[in-house]
N, C-alpha and C positions, 0 to 999 in steps of 0.2 A: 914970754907972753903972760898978762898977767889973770889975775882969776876971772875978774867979769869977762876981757877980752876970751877967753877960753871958753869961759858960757855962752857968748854970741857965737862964738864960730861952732860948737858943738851942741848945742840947745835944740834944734832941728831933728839931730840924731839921738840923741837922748831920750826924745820924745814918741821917733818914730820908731823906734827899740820896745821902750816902754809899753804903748799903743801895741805891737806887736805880741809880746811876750803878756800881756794884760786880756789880750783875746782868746789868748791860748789857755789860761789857768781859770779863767770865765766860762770858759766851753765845758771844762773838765765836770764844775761845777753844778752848772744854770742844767745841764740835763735831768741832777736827781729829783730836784721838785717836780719834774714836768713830768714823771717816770707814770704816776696813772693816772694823766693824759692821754700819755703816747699810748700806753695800754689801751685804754678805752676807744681811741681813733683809729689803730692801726689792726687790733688786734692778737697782737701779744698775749702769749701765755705767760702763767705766773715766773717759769725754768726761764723759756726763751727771752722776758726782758729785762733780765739779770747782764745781758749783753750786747743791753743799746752802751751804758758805759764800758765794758769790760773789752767791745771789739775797738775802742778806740785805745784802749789801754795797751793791748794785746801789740797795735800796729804801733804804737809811738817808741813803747818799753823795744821790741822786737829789731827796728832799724835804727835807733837813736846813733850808733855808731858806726853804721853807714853814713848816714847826713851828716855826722859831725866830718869824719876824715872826707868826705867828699867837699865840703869848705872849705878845707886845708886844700886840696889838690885842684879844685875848681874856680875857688874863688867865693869867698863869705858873704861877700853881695847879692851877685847875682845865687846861690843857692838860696839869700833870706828870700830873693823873691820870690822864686822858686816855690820855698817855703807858700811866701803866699799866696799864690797863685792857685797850689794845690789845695792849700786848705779852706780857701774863701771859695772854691769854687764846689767842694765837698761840702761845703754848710751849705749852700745855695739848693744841692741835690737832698740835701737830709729835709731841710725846709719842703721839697716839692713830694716829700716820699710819700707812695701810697698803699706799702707794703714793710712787712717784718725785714722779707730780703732787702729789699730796695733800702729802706733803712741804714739796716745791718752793715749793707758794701759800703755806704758812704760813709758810716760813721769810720769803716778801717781804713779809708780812702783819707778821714780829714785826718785822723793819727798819724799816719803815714807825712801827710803835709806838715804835721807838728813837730813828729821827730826829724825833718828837715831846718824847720825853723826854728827851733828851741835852740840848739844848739850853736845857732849862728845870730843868734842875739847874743849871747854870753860872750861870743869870741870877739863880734863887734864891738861889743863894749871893752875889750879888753884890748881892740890894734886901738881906738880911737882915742881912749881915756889913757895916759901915766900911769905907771903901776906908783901910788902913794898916795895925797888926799884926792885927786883930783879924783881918784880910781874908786878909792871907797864910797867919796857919795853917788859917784854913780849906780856901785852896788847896793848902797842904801835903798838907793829906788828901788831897782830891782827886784831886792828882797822884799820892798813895802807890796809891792806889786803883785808877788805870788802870796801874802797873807792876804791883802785887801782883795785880790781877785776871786777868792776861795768865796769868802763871805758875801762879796759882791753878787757873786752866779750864782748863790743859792737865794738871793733876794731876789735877783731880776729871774730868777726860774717860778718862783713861787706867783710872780707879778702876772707873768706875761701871761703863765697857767692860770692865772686866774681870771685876771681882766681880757684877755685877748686872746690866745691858742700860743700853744708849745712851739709851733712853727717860730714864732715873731721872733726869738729867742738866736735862731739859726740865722733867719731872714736879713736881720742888724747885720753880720758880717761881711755882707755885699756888701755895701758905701764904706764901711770902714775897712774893706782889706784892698777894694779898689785905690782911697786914698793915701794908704799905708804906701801900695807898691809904689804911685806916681812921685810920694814923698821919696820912697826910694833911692828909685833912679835920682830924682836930683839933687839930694843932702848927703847921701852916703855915698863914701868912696872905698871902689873895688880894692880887696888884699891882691898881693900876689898871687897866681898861680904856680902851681910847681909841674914839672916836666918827671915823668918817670912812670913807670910801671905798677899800676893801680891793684892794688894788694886783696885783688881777686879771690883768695880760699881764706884770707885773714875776715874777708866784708861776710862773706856766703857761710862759715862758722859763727862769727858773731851772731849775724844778724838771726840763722836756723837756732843758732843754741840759746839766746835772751827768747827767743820767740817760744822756742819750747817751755824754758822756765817761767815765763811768764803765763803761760797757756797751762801750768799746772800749778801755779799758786793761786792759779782765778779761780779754778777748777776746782782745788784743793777746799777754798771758801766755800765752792755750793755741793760739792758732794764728800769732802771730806780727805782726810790724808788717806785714806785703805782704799781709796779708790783707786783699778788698778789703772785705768788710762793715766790719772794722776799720779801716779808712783813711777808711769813707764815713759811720760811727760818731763817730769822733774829728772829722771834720771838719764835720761836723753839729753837734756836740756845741762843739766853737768858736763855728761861726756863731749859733746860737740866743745863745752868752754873750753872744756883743759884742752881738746886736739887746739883753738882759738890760741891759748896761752903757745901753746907748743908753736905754733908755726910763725908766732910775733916775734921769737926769738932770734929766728932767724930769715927771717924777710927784711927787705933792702929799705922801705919803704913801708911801713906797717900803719894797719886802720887805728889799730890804739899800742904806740910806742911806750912798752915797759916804763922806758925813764922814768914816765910819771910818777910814780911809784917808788923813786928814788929817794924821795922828799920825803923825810916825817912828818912833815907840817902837811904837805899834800892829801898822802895814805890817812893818815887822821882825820882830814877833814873829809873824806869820802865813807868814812868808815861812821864818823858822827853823822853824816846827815842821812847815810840808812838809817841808821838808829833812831835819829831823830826823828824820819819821817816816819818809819812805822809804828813811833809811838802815836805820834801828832794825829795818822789817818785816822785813828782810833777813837780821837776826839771830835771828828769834823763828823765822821760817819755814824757814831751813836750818841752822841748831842744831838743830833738831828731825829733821832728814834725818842730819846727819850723827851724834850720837848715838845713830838708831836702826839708818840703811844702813852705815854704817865703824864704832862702836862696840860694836853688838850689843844695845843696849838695849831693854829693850820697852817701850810704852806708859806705863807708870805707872812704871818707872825715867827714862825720859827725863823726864818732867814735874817727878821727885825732883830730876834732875842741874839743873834752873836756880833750885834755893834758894841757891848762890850769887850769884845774879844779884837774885832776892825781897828777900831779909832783909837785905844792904847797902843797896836802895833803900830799903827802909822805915826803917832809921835815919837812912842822910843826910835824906829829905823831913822826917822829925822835926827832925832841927836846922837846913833851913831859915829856919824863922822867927829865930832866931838869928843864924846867919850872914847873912841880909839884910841887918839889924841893922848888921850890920859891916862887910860886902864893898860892899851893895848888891845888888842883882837885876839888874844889867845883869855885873856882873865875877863872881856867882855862878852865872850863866848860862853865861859863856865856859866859866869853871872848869870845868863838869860836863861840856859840849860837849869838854873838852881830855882830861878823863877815857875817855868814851866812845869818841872815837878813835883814843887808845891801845891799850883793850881787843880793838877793833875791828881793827885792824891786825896784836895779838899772834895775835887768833883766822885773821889772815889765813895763819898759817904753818903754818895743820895739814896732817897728811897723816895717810895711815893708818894710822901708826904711833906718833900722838899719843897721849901716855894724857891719860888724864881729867883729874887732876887739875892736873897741871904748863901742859898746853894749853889747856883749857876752862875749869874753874873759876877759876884764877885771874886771866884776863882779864875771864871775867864778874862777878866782885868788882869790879872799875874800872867797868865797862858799869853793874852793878847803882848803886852811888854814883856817878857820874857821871849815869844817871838821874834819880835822886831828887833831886837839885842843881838838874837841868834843866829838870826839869817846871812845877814849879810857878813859879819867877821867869817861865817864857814864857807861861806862863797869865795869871800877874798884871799881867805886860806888853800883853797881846793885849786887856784888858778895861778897861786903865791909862783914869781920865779921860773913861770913856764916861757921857754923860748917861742917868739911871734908865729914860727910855721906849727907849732903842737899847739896852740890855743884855740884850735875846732876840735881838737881829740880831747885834749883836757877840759873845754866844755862841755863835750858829749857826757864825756863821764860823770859830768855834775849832773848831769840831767838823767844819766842811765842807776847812780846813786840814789838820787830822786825819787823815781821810778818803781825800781826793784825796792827800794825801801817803805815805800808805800805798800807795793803788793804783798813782801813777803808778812810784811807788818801785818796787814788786815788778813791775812790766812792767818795768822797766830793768834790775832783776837778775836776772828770767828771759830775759830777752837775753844776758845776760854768762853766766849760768850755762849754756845753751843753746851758746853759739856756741866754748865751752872744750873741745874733744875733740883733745886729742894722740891721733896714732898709736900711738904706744909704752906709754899706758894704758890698763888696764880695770880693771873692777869695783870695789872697795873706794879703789883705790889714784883713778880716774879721777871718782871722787865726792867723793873729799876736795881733791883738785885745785878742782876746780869751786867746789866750798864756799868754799876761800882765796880764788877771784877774788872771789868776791859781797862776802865780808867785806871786802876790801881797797877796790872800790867803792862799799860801803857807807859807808867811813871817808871817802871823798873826799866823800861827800855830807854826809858832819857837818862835814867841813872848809868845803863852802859853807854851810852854816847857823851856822859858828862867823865866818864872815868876812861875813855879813851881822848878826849878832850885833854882832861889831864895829862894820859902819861905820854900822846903825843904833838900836841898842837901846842900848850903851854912851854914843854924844854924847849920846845924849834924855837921860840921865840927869845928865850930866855938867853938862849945861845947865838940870837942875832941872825938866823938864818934857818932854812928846812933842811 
């Protein structure tokens, strides 16, 4: 078949994938503008809505590898819709909420539907798309999708907060996840199912032991590492993994199959996009402070100020597949990794006297292409060579990578940004301080994800294989 013919017959699912996985990292988002909104309507204290984000965090990070091995053994279809079913119907409830709790359950309610669906757009795209070019511009998108959705939701959170109510935000996902699932059912076709013995103490340790560590790196953020819930969180959250690691070894049938693991090129790329992403949160989440506390920004101009970050990514991921082409996806990985902690390092020198455009934008023009470079080669790399029945586990795991990389990330630079107080500053001047350490620790963590890049994503390739 040749390439257009493969775009007509796959261009439907492409889209409904896309649309799918574009809602989900828009939700993530579009909430933190709207944050005192919701406060002032619902009435949230300053502690308690710290976890309008963090309870969806908590549910997605938590069961991510549930959903995934349940695609595998159920069927990647019928679980995306699943997926959406649960999550459009959870925005519908967050939209009508007239309370903290009320709130609160849906937002873990639509997490829950995400770490369903997340996982089964990744695997989708990977029974439906060849593994070669056909495969990488799909991840192109893909990867374009989770930078432009990031920026996306914090402009349409800024918008809606402004012009309309926080609601309208949530409300949108009715009509679009209604015509999501109808697309569905009729452009996507169901995986196999598999027959056997559903890996019961491998699902119930995952899922208790990501839930624990996740519920103490959120924790860890707003009251600190000596906290002892936090200590007794995190270290729960260990012991359940390793029992997790323990009983995969020897189940018939397992939620997340070792093998994966087998692959250098795989292990590496799971390992880079922690790193990556706990650098990268770093930059999403106090960009956002410092544009609005030392800039003066308000909500829907701060969301405006990272279309230089948007529209650089969304060109580089387009010529990915190109550049693959040429570089390769292991040295077009470094590349983008070399890019971002540049950007990352320039943004380390602000102060409060930075203007906008000289300080901010044009690091984030590097940050933005060096994104879009990044994303997808690590994607392609994390799913490189996986057998059709593992590719809901070996998605999950991109997404549990993800995930845990984010959260452990932003506990390690609300430590660094926390523990930064000279004497001799305040206000505008001792925010923008703060902001350069994060930034500049943030570059250090792309610099480990660019030196495991290195020693294990570049020889797999070099050698023809993971």
């Amino acid at each position: 078949m040749n390439e257009s013919n493969t775009a007509i017959k796959h261009g439907p699912v492409l889209a409904i994938i896309m649309a799918s996985y574009l809602m989900i990292v828009i939700d993530i988002s579009i909430v933190i503008t709207g944050l005192p909104k919701i406060q002032a309507g619902l009435g949230f204290s300053l502690t308690s809505l710290s976890w309008v984000p963090n309870a969806y965090t908590l549910a997605f990070g938590g069961l991510l590898l549930l959903g995934a091995r349940a695609g595998d053994i159920l069927g990647r279809r019928r679980m995306f819709i699943i997926g959406l079913v649960i999550f459009t119907l959870a925005s519908l409830a967050i939209g009508l909420a007239q309370s903290p709790a009320w709130l609160l359950t849906a937002r873990m309610v639509q997490g829950a539907g995400a770490a369903v669906l997340a996982p089964s757009t990744l695997a989708l795209l990977s029974t439906h798309f060849a593994e070669g070019p056909e495969r990488t511009r799909a991840l192109s998108l893909y990867a374009a999708a989770a930078g432009i959705g990031a920026t996306l939701g914090l402009v349409l959170g800024g918008l809606f907060a402004d012009l309309v109510s926080w609601r309208a935000g949530f409300f949108i996902n009715l009509p679009i996840g209604l015509l999501l699932i109808a697309g569905a059912r009729r452009y996507i076709q169901e995986t196999p199912t598999h027959a056997g013995q559903f890996d019961l103490a491998g699902a119930a340790t995952s899922t208790l032991g990501m839930t624990a560590l996740v519920y103490g790196l959120v924790r860890a953020a707003e009251q600190g590492w000596h906290d002892t819930l936090t200590q007794i969180a995190l270290l729960a959250g260990l012991l359940l993994l390793a029992l997790f690691i323990a009983i995969e070894k020897h189940v018939r049938q397992p939620v997340l199959p070792l093998r994966l693991f087998a692959s250098h090129e795989r292990s590496g790329a799971y390992a880079t996009r922690m790193l990556f992403l706990g650098g990268m949160v770093g930059f999403w989440f106090f960009s956002t402070q410092f544009l609005q506390g030392v800039l003066g920004f308000n909500p829907f101009q701060a969301g405006l100020a990272f279309l230089p970050t948007t529209i650089p990514n969304f060109v580089s991921a387009m010529w990915v597949p190109r550049l693959s082409r040429r570089f390769g996806h292991g040295a077009l990985l470094a590349g983008g990794l070399v890019l971002c902690i540049a950007g990352l390092a320039w943004l380390g020198q602000v102060s409060a006297h930075t203007h906008y455009v000289s300080g901010v934008a044009l690091p984030m023009v590097l940050i933005g292409l060096g994104q879009g470079c990044a994303l997808a080669p690590m994607t392609v790399s994390a799913v490189a060579g996986v057998a059709r029945e593992d590719a809901g586990a070996a998605s999950g795991l991109v997404n549990v990578a993800h995930q845990l990389g984010g959260s452990i990330g932003l506990g390690i630079l609300v430590v660094v940004f926390a523990a930064a107080k000279p004497d001799f500053m305040a206000g505008a001047d001792l925010l923008a301080h703060r902001i350069a350490l994060v930034m500049d620790t943030s570059a250090l963590l792309l610099t480990l994800a660019l030196l495991a890049t290195l020693g294990l994503i570049v020889p797999a390739h070099a050698r023809g294989n993971g």
